[in-house]
C-alpha positions as CSV (number, residue, x, y, z in Angstrom):
1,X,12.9,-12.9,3.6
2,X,12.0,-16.7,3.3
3,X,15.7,-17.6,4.1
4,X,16.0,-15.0,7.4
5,X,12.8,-16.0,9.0
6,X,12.1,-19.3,10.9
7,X,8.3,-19.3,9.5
8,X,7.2,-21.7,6.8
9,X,6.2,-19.9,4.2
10,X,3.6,-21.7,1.6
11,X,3.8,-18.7,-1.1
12,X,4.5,-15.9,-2.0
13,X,3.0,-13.0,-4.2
14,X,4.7,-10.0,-6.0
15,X,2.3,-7.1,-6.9
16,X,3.0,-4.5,-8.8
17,X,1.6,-1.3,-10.3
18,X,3.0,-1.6,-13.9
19,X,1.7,-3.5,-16.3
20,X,4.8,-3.5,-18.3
21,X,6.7,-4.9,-16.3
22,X,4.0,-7.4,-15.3
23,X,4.2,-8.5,-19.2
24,X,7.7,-8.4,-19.4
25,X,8.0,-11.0,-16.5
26,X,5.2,-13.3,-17.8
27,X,6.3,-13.0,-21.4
28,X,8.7,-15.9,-22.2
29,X,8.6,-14.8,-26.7
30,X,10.2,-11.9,-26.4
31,X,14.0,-11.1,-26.5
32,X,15.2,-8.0,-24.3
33,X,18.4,-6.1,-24.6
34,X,20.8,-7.4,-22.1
35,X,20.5,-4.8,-18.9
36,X,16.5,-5.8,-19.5
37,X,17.1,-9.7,-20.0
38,X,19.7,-10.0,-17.0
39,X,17.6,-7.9,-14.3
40,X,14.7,-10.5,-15.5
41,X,16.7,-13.5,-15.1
42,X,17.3,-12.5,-11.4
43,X,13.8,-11.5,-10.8
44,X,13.1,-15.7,-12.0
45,X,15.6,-16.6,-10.1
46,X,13.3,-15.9,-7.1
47,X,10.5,-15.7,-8.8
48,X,7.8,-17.4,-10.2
49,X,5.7,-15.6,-13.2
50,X,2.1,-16.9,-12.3
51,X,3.1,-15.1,-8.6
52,X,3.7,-11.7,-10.2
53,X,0.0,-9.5,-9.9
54,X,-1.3,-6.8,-10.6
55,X,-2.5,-3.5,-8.2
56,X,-3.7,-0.4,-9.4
57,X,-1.8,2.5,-8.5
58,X,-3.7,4.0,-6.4
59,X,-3.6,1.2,-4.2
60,X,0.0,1.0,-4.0
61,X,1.6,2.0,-0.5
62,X,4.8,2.3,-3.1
63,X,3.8,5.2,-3.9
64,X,2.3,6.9,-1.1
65,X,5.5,8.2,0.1
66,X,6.7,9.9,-2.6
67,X,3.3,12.1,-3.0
68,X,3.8,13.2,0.5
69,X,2.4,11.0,3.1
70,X,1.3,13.3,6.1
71,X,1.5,11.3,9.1
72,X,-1.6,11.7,10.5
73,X,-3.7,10.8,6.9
74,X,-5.3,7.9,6.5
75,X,-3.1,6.8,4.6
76,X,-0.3,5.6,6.7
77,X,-2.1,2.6,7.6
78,X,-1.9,1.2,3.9
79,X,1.6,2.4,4.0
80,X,2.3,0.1,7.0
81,X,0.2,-2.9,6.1
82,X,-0.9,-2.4,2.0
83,X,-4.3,-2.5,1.0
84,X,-6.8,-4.4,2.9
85,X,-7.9,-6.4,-0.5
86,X,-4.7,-8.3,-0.2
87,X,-5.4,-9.3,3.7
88,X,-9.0,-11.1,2.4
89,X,-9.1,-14.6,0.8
90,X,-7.2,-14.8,-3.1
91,X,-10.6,-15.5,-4.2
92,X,-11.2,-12.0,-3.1
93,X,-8.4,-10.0,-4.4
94,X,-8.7,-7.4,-7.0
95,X,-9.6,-9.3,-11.0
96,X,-6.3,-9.3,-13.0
97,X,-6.2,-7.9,-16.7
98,X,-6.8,-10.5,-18.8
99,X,-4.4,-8.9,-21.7
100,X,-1.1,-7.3,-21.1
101,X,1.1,-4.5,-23.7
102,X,4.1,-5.5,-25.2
103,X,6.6,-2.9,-24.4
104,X,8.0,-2.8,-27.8
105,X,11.0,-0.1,-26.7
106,X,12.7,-2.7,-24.7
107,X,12.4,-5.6,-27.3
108,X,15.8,-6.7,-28.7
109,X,16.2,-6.2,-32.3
110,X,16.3,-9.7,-34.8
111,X,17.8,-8.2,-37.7
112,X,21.3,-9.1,-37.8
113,X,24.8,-7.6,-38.8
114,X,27.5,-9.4,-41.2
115,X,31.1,-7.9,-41.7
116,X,32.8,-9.4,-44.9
117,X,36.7,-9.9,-44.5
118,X,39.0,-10.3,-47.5
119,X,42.7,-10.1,-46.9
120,X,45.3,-10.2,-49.5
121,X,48.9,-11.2,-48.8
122,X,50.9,-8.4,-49.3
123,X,55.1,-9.3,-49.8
124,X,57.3,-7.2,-47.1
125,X,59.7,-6.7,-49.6
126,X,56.8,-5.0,-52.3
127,X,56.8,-2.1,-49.6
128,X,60.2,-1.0,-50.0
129,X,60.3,-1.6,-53.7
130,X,57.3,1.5,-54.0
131,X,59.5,3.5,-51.6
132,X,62.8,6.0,-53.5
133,X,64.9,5.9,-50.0
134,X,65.2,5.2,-46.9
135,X,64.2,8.0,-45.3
136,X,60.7,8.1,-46.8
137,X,60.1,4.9,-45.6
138,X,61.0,5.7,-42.1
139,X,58.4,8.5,-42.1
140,X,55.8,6.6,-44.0
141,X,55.9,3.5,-41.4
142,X,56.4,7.0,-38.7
143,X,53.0,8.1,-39.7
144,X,51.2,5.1,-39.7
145,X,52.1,4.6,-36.2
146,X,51.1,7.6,-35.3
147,X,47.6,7.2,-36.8
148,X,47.7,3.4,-35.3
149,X,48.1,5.2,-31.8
150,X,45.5,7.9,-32.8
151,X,42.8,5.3,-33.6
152,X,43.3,3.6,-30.4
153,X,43.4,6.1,-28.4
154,X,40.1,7.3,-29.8
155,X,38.6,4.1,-29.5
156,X,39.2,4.0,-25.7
157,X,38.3,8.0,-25.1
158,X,41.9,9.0,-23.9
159,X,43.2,12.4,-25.7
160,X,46.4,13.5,-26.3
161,X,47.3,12.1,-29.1
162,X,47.6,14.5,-31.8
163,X,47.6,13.8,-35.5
164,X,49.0,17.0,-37.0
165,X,52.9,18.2,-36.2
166,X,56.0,17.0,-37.3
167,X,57.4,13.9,-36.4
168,X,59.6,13.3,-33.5
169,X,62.7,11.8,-33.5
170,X,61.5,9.3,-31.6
171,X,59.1,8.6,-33.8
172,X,61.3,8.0,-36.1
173,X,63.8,6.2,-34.4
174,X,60.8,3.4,-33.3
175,X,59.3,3.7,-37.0
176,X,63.1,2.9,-37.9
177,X,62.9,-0.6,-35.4
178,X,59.9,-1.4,-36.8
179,X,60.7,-1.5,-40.4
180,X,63.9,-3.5,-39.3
């Protein structure tokens, strides 16, 4: 709004109505999961924390609407202009909590994971020498293809592939190119 209007505007406040995410804009410790870490980043992209407050609820115009304003309550004046605290001096606003929760459900995790990789060179020509003929070897390189394309295409949540049945001649025929 500070770009779009021609008023100089000295600050700004944010209020809010949750105290967790009150802490989790002030907190500068804790690690969030990415969704959580990213939406904060753009809220301090704006943002400053020492401009984030706090309102009770029940002084919120957010919520007003979705309890069903009527509109001839007295409430649709603090749905138009918010509470009337906020229109007094800062001195006079409503006291801030001193202490905030940590929302520990959103806190990203520090263990860590490690993956150990050993390979083994493994001669071409030691694959054929386990093999009696040919045409067990085209059906052994046949069904790992198959279960190559199975794994895939369970990996990116596309059926079709099946991994019982014979094999198809095709199958063969590309296991056959493959081995060659």
């Amino acid at each position: 709004m500070k770009e779009e209007l021609f008023i100089d505007i000295a600050s700004s406040f944010l209020w809010t109505d949750s105290m967790i995410v009150l802490q989790m804009v002030r907190n500068r410790a804790t690690r969030y999961e990415t969704f959580v870490a990213n939406r904060l980043a753009s809220i301090l992209d704006y943002s400053e924390p020492e401009h984030w407050m706090y309102v009770e609820s029940k002084r919120s115009p957010a919520d007003i609407a979705s309890r069903g304003l009527q509109p001839d309550t007295s409430k649709l004046s603090m749905w138009l202009s918010g509470p009337g605290c906020l229109r007094k001096d800062c001195n006079e606003w409503p006291p801030q909590p001193v202490s905030y929760p940590i929302p520990v459900l959103h806190e990203k995790s520090k263990e860590t994971e490690g993956v150990h990789l050993t390979s083994t060179y493994v001669s071409w020509i030691g694959r054929f020498e386990r093999v009696s003929s040919w045409g067990l070897l085209k059906g052994l390189e046949a069904w790992l293809s198959r279960f190559c394309l199975w794994m895939r295409s369970r990996r990116s949540m596309r059926p079709g592939v099946e991994l019982c049945g014979r094999l198809a001649r095709t199958e063969l025929v590309e296991a056959e190119c493959l081995t060659l």
